[in-house]
Each structure stands twice: as structure tokens, then as C-alpha cells.
N, C-alpha and C positions, 0 to 999 in steps of 0.2 A: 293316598296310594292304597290298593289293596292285593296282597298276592294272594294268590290261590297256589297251592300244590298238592299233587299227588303223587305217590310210591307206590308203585305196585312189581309183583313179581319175585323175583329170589326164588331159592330153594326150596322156601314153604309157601311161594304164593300171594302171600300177605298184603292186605292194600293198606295204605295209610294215606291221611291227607288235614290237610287244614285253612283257612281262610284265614287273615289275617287285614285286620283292619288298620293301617297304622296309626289313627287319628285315636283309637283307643289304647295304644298303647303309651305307657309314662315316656317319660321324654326321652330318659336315658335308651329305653329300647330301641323308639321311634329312632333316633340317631343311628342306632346299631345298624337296625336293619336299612335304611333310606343308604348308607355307608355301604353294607353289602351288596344291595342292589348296584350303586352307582359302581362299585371296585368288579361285579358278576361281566360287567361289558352288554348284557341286555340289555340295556335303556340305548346305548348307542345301537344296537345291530348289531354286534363286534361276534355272534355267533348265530350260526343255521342249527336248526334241529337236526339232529342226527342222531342213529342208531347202529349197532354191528348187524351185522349179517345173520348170524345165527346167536341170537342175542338167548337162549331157552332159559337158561337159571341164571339171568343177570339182574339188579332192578332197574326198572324205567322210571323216570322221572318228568311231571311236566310240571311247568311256571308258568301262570298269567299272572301279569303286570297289569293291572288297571291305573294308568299314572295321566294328570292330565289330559282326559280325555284321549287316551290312547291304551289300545290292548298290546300287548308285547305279550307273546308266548312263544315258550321256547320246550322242546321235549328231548330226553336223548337215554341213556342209560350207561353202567356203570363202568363199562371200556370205554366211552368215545364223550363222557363227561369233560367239558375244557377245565382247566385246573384253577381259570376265575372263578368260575362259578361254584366251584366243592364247595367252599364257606359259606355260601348263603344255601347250599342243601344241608349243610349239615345245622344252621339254624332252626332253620324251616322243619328240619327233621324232629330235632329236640321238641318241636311246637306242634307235633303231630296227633292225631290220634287215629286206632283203627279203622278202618271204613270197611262196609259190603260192600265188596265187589261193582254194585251198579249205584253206590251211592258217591257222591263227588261233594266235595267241600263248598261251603256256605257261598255263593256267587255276592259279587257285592252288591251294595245298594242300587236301584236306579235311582 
């Protein structure tokens, strides 16, 4: 499995994002996150990307799921985030790093 996410937006703008490989991470992680994923409801479809309306100082959020040969992506921000999914943003977030604006987190391997 490997997620990719990005943060961008807020009050300052900010973009953040990261790649994550789960096959490098130690087991204990790997459990962690494989647990968030499955509890987020993305792996089933269990949510649509969505966004508010006039979203200006809120942050957006997207996930890919590279899982078994399948892409899952999900985008939304921080009114209309579903409340499975917080936990694995708020992981994802702690594993983040700055990004430029036009720069997007490590794609996985082909």
C-alpha cells in the first residue's frame, strides 16, 4: 500500500504533503496505518469527495490509496471532512512535510 496526501490552504496558505510507503514502514506503524485506512471507510467507497461551497480559509485535503492494484482517492476539506476519516488525517498530518505550492508528494513506485 502507499498513500500519498496533500494539505494545502488555511489562513496562511500552507501546503503540506507526504508519500508513504507502508512496506517501509516497521510493523508496528504499518499495522497503524493499514487499521486507519481500513476504520477511514475509503478502501470500501464508504465516502465521495466533497467540498463546502465557499471553502476560502479552510484546509483541503486529498488521499491516494494505491492498494492492490487499485487507486482510491478521496479530496474534501475541513467542514465536510467525515469523521472516519480525521484519524488517518490527522496521522498522515504528523508525517508531513512542507511542500511548494506546485510540488506534490513522492508518487509511488511503478
Amino acid at each position: 500500500m502507499h498513500v500519498t496526501f496533500r494539505q494545502s490552504g488555511g489562513f496562511a496558505g500552507l501546503v503540506r504533503g507526504c508519500g508513504i510507503d507502508a512496506a517501509a514502514l516497521d510493523p508496528d506503524e504499518r499495522a497503524r496505518l493499514q487499521s486507519l485506512v481500513a476504520a477511514s471507510g475509503l478502501v470500501a467507497g464508504s465516502h465521495a469527495t466533497t467540498a463546502a461551497a465557499a471553502a476560502r480559509d479552510l484546509r483541503h485535503y486529498e488521499i491516494t490509496i494505491d492498494l492492490d492494484g487499485r487507486r482510491l482517492s478521496f479530496s474534501g476539506d475541513d467542514r465536510t471532512l467525515p469523521a472516519p476519516i480525521i484519524p488517518l488525517i490527522d496521522w498522515l498530518r504528523e508525517r508531513s512535510r512542507p511542500l511548494r505550492p506546485d510540488e506534490l508528494p513522492a508518487d509511488p513506485p511503478a
